[in-house]
PAZA-982641 format. One record per atom (N, C-alpha, C): residue in three letters; x, y, z; atom name. Coordinates in steps of 0.02 Angstrom, whole numbers. Example, Ala and Ser with C-alpha at 12.3 -4.5 7.8 and 13.67 -1.06 7.14 Angstrom:
<recs>
<rec residuo="ALA" X="660" Y="-284" Z="390" atomo="N"/>
<rec residuo="ALA" X="615" Y="-225" Z="390" atomo="CA"/>
<rec residuo="ALA" X="660" Y="-165" Z="390" atomo="C"/>
<rec residuo="SER" X="642" Y="-112" Z="354" atomo="N"/>
<rec residuo="SER" X="684" Y="-53" Z="357" atomo="CA"/>
<rec residuo="SER" X="645" Y="2" Z="394" atomo="C"/>
</recs>
This chain:
<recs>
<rec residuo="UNK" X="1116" Y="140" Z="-1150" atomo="N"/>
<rec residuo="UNK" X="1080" Y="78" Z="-1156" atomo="CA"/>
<rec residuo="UNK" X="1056" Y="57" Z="-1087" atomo="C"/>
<rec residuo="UNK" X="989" Y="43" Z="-1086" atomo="N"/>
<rec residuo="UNK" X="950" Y="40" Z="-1014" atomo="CA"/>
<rec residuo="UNK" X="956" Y="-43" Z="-1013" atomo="C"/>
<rec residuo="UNK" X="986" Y="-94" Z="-1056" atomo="N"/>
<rec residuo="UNK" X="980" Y="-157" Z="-1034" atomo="CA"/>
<rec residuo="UNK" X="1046" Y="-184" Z="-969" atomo="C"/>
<rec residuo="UNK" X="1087" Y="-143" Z="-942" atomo="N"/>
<rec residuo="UNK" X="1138" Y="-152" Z="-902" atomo="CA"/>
<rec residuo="UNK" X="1119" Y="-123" Z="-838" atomo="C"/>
<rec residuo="UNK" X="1051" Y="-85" Z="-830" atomo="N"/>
<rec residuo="UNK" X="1041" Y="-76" Z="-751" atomo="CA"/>
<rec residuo="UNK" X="1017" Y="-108" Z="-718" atomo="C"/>
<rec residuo="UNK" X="1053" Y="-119" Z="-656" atomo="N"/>
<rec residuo="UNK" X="1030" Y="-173" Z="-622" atomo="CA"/>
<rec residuo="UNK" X="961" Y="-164" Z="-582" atomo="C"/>
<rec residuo="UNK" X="932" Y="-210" Z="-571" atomo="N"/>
<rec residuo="UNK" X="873" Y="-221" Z="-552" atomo="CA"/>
<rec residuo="UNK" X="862" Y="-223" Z="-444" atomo="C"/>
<rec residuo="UNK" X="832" Y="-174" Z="-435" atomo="N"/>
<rec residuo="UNK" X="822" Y="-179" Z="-343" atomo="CA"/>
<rec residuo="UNK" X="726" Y="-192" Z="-345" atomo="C"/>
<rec residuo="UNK" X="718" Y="-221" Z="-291" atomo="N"/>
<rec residuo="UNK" X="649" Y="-223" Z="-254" atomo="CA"/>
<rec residuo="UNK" X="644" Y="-149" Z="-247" atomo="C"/>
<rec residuo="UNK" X="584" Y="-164" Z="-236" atomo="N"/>
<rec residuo="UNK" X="546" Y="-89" Z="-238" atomo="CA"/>
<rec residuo="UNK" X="564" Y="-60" Z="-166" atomo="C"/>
<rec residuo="UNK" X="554" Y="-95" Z="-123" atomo="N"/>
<rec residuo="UNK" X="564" Y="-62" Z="-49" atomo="CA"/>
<rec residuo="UNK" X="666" Y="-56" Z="-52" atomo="C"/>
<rec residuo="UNK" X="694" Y="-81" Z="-94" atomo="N"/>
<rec residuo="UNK" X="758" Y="-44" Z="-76" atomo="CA"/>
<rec residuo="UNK" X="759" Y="29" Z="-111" atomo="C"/>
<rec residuo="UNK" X="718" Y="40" Z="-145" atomo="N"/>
<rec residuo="UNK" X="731" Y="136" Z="-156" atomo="CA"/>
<rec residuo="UNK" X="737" Y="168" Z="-87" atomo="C"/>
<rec residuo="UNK" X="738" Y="160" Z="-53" atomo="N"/>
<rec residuo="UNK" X="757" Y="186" Z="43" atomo="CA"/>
<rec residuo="UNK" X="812" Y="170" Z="48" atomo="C"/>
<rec residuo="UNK" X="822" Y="143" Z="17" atomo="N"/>
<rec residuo="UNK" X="920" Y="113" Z="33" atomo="CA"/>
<rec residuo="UNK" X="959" Y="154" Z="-12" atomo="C"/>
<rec residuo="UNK" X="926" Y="178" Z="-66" atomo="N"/>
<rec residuo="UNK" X="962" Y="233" Z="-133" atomo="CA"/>
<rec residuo="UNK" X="1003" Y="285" Z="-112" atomo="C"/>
<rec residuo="UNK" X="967" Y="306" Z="-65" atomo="N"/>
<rec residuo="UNK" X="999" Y="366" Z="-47" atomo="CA"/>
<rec residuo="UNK" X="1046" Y="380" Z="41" atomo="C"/>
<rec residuo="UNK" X="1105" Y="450" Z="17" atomo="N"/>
<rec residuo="UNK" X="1132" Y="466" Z="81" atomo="CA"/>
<rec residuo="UNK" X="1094" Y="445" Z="127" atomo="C"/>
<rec residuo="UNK" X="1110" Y="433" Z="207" atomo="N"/>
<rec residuo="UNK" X="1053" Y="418" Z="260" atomo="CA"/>
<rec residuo="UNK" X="1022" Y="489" Z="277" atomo="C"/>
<rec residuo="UNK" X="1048" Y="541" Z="275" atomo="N"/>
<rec residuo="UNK" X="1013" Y="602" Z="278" atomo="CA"/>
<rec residuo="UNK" X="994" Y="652" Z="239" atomo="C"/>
<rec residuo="UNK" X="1000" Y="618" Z="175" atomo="N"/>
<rec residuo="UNK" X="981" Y="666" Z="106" atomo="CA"/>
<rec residuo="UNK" X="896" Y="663" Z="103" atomo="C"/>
<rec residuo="UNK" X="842" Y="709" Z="87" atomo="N"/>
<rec residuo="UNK" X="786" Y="704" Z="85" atomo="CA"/>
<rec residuo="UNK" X="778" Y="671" Z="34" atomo="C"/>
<rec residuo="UNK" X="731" Y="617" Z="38" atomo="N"/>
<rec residuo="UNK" X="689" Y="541" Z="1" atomo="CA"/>
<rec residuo="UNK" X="631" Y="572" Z="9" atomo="C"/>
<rec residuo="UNK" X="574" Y="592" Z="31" atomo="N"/>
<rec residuo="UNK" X="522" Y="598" Z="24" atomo="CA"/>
<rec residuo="UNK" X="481" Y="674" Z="62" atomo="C"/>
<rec residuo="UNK" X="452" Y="692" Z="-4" atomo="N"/>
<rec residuo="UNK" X="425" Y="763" Z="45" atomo="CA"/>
<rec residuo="UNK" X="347" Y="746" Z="60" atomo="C"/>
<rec residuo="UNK" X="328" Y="753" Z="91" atomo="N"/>
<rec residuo="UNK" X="245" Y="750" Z="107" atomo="CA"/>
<rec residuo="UNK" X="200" Y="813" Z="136" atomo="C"/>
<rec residuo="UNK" X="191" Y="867" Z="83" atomo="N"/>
<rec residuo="UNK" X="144" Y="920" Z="119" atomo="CA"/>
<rec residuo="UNK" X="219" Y="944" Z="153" atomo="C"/>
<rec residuo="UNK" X="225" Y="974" Z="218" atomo="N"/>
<rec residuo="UNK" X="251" Y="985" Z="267" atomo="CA"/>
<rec residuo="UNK" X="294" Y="941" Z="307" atomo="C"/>
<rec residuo="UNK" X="322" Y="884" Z="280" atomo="N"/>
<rec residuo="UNK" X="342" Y="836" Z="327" atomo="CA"/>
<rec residuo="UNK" X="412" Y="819" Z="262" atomo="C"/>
<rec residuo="UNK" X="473" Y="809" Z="281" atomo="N"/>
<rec residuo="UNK" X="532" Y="781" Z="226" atomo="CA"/>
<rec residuo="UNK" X="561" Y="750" Z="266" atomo="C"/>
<rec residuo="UNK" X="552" Y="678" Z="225" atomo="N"/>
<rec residuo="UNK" X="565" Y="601" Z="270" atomo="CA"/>
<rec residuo="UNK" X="655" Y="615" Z="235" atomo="C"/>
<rec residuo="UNK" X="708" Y="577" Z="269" atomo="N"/>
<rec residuo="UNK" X="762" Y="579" Z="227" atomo="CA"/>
<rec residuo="UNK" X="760" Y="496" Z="218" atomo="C"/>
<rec residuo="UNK" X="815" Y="489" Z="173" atomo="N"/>
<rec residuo="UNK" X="824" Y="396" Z="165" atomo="CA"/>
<rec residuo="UNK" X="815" Y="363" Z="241" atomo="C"/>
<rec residuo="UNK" X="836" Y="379" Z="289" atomo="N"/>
<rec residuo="UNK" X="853" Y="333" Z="349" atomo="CA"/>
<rec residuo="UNK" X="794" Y="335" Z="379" atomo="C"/>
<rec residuo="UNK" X="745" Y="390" Z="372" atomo="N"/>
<rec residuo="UNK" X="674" Y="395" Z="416" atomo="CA"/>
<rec residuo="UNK" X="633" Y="344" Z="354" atomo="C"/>
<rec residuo="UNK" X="638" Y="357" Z="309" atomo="N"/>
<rec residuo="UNK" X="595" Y="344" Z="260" atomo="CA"/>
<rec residuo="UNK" X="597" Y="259" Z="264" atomo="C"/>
<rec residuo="UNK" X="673" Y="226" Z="250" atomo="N"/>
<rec residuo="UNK" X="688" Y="166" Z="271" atomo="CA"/>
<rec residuo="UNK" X="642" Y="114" Z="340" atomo="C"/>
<rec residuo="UNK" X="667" Y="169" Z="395" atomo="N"/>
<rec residuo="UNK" X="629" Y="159" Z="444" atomo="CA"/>
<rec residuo="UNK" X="575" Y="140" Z="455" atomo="C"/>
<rec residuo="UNK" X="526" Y="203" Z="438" atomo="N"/>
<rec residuo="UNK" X="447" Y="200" Z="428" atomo="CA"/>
<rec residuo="UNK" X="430" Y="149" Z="346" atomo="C"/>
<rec residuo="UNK" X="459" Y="131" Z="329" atomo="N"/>
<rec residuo="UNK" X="458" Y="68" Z="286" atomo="CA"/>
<rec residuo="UNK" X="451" Y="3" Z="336" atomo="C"/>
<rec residuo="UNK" X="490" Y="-8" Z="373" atomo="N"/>
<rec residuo="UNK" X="500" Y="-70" Z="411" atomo="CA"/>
<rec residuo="UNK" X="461" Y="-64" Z="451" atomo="C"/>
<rec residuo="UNK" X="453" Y="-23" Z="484" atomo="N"/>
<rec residuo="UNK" X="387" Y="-22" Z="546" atomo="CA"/>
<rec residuo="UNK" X="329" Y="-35" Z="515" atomo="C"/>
<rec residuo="UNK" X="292" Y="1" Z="454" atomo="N"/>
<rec residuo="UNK" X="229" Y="-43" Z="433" atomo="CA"/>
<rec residuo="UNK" X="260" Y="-119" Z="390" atomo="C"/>
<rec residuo="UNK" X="315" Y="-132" Z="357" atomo="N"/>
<rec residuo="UNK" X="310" Y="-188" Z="340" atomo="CA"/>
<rec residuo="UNK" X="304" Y="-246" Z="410" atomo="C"/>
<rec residuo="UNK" X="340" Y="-238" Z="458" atomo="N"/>
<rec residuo="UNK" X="318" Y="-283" Z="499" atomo="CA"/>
<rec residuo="UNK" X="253" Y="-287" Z="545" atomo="C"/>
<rec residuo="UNK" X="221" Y="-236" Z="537" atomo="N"/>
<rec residuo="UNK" X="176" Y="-256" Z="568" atomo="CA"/>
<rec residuo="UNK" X="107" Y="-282" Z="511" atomo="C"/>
<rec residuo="UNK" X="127" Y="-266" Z="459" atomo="N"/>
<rec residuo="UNK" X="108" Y="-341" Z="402" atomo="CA"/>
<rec residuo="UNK" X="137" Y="-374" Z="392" atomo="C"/>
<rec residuo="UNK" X="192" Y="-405" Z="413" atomo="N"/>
<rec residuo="UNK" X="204" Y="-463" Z="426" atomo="CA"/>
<rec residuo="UNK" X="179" Y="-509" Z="501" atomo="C"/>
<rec residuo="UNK" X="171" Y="-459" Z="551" atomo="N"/>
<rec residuo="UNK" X="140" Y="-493" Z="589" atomo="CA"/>
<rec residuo="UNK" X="81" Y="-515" Z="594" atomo="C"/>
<rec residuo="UNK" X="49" Y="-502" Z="537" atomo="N"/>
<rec residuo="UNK" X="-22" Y="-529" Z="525" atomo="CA"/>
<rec residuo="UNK" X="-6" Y="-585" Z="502" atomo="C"/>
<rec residuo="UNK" X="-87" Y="-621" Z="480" atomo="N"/>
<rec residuo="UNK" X="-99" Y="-697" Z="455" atomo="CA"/>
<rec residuo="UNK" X="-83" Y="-681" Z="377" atomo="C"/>
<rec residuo="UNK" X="-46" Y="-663" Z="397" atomo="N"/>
<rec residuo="UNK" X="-47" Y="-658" Z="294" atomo="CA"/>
<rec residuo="UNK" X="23" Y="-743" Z="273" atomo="C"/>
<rec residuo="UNK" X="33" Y="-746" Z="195" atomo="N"/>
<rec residuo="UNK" X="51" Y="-786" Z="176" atomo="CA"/>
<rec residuo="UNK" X="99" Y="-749" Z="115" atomo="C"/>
<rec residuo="UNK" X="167" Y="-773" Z="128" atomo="N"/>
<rec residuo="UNK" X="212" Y="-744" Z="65" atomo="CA"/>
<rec residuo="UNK" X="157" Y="-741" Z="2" atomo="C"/>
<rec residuo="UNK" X="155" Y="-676" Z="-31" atomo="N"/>
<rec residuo="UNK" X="118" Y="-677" Z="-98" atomo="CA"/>
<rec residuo="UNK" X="55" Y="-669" Z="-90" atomo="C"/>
<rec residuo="UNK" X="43" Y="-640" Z="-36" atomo="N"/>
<rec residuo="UNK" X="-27" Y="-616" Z="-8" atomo="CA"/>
<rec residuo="UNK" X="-64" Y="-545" Z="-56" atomo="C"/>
<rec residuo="UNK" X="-108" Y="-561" Z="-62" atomo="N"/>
<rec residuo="UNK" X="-121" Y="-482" Z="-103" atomo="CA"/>
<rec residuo="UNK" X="-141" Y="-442" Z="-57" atomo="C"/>
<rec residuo="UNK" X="-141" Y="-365" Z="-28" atomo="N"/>
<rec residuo="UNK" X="-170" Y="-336" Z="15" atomo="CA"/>
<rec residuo="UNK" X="-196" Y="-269" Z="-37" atomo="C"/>
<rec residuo="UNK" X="-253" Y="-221" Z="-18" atomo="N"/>
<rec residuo="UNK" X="-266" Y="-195" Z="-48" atomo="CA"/>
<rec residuo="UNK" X="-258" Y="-116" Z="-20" atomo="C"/>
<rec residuo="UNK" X="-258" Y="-67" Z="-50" atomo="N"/>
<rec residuo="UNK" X="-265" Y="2" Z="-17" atomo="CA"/>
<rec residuo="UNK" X="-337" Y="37" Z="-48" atomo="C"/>
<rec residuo="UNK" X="-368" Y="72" Z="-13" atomo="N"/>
<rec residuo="UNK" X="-404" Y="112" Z="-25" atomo="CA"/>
<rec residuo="UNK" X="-421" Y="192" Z="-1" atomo="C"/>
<rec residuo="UNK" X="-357" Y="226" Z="-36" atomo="N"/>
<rec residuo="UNK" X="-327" Y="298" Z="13" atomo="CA"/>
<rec residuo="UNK" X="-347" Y="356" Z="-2" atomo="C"/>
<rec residuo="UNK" X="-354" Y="400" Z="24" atomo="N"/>
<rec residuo="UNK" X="-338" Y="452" Z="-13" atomo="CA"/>
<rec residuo="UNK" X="-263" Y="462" Z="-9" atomo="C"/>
<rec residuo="UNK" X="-219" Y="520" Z="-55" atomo="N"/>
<rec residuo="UNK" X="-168" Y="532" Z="-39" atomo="CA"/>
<rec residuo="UNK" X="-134" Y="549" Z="21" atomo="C"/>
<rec residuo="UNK" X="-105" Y="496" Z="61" atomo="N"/>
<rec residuo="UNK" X="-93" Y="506" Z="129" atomo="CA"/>
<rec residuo="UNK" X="-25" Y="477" Z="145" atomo="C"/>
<rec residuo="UNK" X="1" Y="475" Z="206" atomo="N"/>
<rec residuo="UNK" X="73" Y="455" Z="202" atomo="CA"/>
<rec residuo="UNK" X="63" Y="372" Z="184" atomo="C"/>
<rec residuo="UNK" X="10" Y="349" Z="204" atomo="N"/>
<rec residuo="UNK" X="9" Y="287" Z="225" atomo="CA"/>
<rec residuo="UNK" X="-8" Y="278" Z="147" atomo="C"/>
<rec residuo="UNK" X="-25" Y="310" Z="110" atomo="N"/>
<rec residuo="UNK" X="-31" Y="251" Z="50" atomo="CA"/>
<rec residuo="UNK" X="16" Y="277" Z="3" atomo="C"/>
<rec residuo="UNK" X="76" Y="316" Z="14" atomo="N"/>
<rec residuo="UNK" X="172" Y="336" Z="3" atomo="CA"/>
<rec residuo="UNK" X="205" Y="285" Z="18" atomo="C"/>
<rec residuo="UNK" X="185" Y="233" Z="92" atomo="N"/>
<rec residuo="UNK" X="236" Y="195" Z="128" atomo="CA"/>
<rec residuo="UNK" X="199" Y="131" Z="101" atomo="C"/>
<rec residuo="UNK" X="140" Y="123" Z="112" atomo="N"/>
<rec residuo="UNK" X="125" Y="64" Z="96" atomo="CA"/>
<rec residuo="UNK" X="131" Y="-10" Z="31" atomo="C"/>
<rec residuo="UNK" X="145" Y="27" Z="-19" atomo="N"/>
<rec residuo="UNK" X="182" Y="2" Z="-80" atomo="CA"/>
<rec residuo="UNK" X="241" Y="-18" Z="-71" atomo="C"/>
<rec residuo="UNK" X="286" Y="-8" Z="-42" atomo="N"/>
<rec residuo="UNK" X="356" Y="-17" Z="-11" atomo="CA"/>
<rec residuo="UNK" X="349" Y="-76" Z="50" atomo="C"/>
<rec residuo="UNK" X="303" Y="-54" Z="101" atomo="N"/>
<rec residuo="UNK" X="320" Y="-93" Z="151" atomo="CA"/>
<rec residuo="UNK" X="276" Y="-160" Z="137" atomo="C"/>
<rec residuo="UNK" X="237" Y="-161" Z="83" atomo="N"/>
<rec residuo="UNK" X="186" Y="-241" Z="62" atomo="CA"/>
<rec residuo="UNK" X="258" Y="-254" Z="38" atomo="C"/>
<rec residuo="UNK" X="301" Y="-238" Z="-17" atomo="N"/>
<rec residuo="UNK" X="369" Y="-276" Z="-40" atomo="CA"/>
<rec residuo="UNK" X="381" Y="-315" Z="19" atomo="C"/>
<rec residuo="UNK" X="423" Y="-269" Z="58" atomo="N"/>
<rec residuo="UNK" X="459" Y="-298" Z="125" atomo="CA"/>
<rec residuo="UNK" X="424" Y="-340" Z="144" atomo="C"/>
<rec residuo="UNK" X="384" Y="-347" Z="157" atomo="N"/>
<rec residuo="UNK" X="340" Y="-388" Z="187" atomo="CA"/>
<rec residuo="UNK" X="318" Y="-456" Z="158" atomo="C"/>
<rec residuo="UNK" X="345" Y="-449" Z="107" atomo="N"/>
<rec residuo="UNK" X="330" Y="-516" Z="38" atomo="CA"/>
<rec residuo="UNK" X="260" Y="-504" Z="24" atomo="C"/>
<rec residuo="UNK" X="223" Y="-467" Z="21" atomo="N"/>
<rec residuo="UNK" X="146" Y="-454" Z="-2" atomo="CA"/>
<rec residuo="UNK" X="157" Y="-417" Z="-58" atomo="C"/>
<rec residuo="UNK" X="90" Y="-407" Z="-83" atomo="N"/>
<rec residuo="UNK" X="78" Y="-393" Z="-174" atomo="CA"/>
<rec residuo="UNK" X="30" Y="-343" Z="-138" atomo="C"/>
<rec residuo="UNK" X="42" Y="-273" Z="-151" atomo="N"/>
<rec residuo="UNK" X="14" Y="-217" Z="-171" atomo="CA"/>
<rec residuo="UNK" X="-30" Y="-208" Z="-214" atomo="C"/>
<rec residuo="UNK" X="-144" Y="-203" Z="-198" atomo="N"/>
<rec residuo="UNK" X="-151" Y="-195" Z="-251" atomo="CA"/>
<rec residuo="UNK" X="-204" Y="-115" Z="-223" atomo="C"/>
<rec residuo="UNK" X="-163" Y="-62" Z="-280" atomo="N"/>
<rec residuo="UNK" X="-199" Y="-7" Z="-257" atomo="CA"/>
<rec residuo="UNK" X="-252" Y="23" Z="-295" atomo="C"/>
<rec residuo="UNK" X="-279" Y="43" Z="-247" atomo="N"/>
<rec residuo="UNK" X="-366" Y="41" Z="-285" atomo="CA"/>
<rec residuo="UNK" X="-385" Y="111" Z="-278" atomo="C"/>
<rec residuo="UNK" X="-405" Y="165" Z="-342" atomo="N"/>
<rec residuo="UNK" X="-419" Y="218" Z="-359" atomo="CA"/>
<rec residuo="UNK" X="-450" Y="264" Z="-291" atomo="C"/>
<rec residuo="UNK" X="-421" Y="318" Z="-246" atomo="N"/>
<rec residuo="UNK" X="-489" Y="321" Z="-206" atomo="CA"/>
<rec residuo="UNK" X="-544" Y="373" Z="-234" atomo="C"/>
<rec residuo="UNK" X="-522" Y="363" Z="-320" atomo="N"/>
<rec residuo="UNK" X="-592" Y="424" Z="-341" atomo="CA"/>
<rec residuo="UNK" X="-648" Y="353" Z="-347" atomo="C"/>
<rec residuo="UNK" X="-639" Y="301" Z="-346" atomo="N"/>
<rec residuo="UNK" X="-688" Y="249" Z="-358" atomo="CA"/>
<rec residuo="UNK" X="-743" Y="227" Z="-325" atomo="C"/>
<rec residuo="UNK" X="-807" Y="216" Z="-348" atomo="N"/>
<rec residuo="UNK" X="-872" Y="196" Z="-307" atomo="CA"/>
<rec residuo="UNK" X="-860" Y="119" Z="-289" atomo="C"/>
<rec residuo="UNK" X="-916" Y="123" Z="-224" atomo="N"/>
<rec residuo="UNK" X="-895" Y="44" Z="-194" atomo="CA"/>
<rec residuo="UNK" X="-905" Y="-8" Z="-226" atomo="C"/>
<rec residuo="UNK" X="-937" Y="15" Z="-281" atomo="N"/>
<rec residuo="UNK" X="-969" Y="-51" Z="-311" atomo="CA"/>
<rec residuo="UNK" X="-907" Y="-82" Z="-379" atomo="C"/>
<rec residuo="UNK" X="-872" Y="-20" Z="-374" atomo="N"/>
<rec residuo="UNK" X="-801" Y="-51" Z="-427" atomo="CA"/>
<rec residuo="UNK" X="-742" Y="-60" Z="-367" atomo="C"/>
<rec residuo="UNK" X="-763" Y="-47" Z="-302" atomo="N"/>
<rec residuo="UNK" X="-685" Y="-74" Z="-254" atomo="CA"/>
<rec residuo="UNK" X="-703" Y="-156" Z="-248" atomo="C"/>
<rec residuo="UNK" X="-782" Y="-146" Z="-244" atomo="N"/>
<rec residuo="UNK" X="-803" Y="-233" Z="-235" atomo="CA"/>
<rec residuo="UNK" X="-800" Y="-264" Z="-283" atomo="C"/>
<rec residuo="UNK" X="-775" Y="-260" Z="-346" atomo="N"/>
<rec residuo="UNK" X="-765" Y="-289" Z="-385" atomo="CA"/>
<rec residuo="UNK" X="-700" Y="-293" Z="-389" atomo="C"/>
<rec residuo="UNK" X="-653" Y="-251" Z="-394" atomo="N"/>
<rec residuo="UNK" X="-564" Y="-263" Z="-363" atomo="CA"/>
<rec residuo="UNK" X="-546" Y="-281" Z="-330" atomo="C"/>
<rec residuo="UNK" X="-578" Y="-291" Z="-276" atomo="N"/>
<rec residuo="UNK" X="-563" Y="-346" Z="-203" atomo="CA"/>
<rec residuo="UNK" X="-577" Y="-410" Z="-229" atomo="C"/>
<rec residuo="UNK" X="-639" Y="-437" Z="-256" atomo="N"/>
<rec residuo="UNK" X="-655" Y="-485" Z="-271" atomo="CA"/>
<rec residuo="UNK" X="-614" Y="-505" Z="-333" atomo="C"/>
<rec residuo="UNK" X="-586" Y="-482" Z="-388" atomo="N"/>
<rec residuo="UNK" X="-548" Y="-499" Z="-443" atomo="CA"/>
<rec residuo="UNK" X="-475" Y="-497" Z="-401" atomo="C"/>
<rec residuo="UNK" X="-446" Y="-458" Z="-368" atomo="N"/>
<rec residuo="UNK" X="-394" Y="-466" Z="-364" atomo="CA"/>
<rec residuo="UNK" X="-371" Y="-532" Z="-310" atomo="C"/>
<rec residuo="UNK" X="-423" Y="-543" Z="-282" atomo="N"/>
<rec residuo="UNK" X="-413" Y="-615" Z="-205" atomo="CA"/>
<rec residuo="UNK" X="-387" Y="-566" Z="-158" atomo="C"/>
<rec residuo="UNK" X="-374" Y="-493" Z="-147" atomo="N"/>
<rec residuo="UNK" X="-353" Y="-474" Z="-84" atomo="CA"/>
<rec residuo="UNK" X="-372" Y="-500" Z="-34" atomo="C"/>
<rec residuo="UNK" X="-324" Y="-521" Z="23" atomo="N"/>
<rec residuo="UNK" X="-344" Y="-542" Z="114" atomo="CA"/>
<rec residuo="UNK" X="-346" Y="-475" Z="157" atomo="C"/>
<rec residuo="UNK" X="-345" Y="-428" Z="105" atomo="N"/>
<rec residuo="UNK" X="-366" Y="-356" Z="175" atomo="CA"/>
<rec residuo="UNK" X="-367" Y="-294" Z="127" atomo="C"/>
<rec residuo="UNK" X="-377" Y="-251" Z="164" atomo="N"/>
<rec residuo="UNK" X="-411" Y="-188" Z="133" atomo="CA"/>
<rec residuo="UNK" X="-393" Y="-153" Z="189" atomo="C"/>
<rec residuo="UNK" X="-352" Y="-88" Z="164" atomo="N"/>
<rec residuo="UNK" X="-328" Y="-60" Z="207" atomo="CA"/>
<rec residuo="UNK" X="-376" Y="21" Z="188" atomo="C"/>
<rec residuo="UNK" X="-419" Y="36" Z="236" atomo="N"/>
<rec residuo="UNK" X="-457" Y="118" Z="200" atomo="CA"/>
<rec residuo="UNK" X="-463" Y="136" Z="280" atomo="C"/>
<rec residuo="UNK" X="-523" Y="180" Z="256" atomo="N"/>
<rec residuo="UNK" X="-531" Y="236" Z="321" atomo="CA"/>
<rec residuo="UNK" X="-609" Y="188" Z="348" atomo="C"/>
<rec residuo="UNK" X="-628" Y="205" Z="402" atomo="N"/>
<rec residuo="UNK" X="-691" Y="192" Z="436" atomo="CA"/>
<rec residuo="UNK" X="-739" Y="204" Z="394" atomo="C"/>
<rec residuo="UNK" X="-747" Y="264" Z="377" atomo="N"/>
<rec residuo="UNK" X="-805" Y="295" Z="321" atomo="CA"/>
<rec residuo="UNK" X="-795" Y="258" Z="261" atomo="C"/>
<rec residuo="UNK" X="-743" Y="238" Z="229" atomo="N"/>
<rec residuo="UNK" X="-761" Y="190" Z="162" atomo="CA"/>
<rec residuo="UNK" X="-778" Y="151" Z="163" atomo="C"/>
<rec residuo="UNK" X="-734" Y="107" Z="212" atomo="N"/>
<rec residuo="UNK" X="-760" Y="44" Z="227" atomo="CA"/>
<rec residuo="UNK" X="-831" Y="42" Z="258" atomo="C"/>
<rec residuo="UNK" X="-871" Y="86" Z="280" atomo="N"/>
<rec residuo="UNK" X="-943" Y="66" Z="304" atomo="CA"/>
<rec residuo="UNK" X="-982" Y="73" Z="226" atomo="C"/>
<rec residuo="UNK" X="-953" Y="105" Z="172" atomo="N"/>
<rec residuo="UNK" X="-985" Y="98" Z="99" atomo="CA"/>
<rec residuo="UNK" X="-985" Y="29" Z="89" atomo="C"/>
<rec residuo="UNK" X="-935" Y="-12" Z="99" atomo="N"/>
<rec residuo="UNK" X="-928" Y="-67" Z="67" atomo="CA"/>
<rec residuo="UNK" X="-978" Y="-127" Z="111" atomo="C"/>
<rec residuo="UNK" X="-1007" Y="-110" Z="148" atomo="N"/>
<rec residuo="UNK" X="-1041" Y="-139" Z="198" atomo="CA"/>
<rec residuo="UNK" X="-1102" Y="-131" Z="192" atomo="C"/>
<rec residuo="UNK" X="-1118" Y="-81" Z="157" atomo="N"/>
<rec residuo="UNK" X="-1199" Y="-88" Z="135" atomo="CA"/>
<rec residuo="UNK" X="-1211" Y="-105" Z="75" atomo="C"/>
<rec residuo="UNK" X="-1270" Y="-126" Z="63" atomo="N"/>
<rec residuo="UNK" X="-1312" Y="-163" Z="0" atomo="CA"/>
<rec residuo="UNK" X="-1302" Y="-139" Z="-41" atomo="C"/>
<rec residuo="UNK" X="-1317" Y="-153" Z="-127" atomo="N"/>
<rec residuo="UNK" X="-1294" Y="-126" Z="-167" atomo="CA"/>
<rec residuo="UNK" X="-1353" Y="-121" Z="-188" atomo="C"/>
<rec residuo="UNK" X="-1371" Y="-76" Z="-257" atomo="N"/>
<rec residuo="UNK" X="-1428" Y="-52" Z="-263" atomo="CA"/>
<rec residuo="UNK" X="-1465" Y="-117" Z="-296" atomo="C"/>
<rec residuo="UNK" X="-1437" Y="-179" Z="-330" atomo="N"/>
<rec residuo="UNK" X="-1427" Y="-245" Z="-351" atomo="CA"/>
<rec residuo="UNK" X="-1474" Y="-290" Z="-279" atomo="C"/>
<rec residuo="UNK" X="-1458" Y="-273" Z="-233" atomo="N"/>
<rec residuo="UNK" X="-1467" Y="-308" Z="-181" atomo="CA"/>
<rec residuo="UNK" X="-1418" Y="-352" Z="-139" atomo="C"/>
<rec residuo="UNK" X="-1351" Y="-344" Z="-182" atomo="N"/>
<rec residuo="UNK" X="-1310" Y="-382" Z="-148" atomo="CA"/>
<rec residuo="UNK" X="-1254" Y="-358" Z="-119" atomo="C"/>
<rec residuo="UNK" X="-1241" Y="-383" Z="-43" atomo="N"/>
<rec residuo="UNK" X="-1192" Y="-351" Z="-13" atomo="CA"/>
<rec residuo="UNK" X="-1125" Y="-371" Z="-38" atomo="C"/>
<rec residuo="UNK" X="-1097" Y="-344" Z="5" atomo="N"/>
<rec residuo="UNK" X="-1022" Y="-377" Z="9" atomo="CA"/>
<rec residuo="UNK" X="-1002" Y="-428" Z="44" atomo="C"/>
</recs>
């Protein structure tokens, strides 16, 4: 019966495990709980050191990369709301998920973000 398990935040799955048992493989790279933990807290605080506001929405726009592995975890920590956005998606449906969801940031690469910066075939930017 699954109604007796207890309930953790998402960023304590880093806390689940031995401190040196492998938590996460990436390609070539196997974070264990204590690195993984780690590199949790290092990007959560440095979103927290932004202007953000408990309950902030932030957005991703990744390809599969470490940073969008850690980043779901460290918006928890951070008291921010994770909202992740397809990166098979055209700009004209991220600008509409940014705009529906109220995100205060957008976290992508240089090259996406200059998509979202030009006109739309509509005429209207972002």
């Amino acid at each position: 019966m699954t109604d007796n398990l207890p309930a953790f935040p998402l960023d304590h799955l880093a806390l689940r495990g031995a401190p040196d048992a492998p938590a996460l493989r990436l390609k070539d790279k196997v974070y264990s709980y204590q690195t993984l933990n780690h590199r949790i807290g290092r990007l959560a605080a440095i979103l927290a050191a932004r202007d953000f506001t408990a309950g902030d929405r932030i957005a991703t726009w990744l390809p599969k990369t470490e940073l969008a592995c850690l980043i779901p975890l460290a918006a928890v920590r951070a008291g921010l709301v994770h909202v992740p956005i397809n990166p098979l998606l055209k700009p004209a449906q991220v600008k509409h998920i940014l705009s529906d969801s109220g995100a205060k940031a957008l976290l992508t690469s240089a090259v996406r973000a200059s998509t979202l910066l030009s006109p739309s075939p509509s005429g209207e930017g972002f």
